[in-house]
N, C-alpha and C positions, 0 to 999 in steps of 0.2 A: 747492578748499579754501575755509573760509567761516571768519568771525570769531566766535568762542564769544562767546554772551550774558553774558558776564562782564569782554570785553576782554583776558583776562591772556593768552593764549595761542591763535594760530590753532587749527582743529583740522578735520582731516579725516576726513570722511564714509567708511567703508569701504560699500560701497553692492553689492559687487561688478562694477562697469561706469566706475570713471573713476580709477583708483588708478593712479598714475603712478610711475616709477624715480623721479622725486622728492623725491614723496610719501613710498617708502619708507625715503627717506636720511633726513629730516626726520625722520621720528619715529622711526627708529633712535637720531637723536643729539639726541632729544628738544627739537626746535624747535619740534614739533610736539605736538598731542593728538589719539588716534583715537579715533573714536565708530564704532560701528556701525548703520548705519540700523534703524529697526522695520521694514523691508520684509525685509533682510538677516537681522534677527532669524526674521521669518517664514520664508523657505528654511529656514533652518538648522533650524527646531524640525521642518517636513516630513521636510525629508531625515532628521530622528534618526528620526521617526515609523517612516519606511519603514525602516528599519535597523531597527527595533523589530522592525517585522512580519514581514521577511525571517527574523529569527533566530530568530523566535517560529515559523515555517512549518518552521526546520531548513537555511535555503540555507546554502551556505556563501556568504561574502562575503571577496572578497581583500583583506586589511590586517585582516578583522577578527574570521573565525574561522581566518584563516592566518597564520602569521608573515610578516613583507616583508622580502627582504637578507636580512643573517645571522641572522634567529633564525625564517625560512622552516623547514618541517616537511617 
């Protein structure tokens, strides 16, 4: 956890590699601020990349051209 360049509120880095049961009590009950790293950003817009390309090819992909639990096909 590191102090926001404004002082008013700490805020944790979601980075995917140091998020702690802590961390996520804290900013459930808003003690906290979460920011998401630009590294984190990077995975994320990949992974949608490839979910693009996978569904553009016709894969099926579990969760996302199948239901999950109850509303499963």
């Amino acid at each position: 956890m590191s102090e926001s360049s404004d002082n008013t509120a700490p805020t944790v880095v979601l980075d995917g590699q140091g998020l702690t049961p802590a961390d996520v009590v804290a900013i459930a009950r808003g003690r906290v601020r979460a920011r998401v790293s630009d590294e984190a950003h990077s995975r994320n817009a990949a992974a949608e990349r490839l979910v693009l390309e996978l569904l553009e090819r016709g894969d099926l992909l579990y969760g996302v051209t199948t239901g999950v639990g109850a509303l499963r096909t």
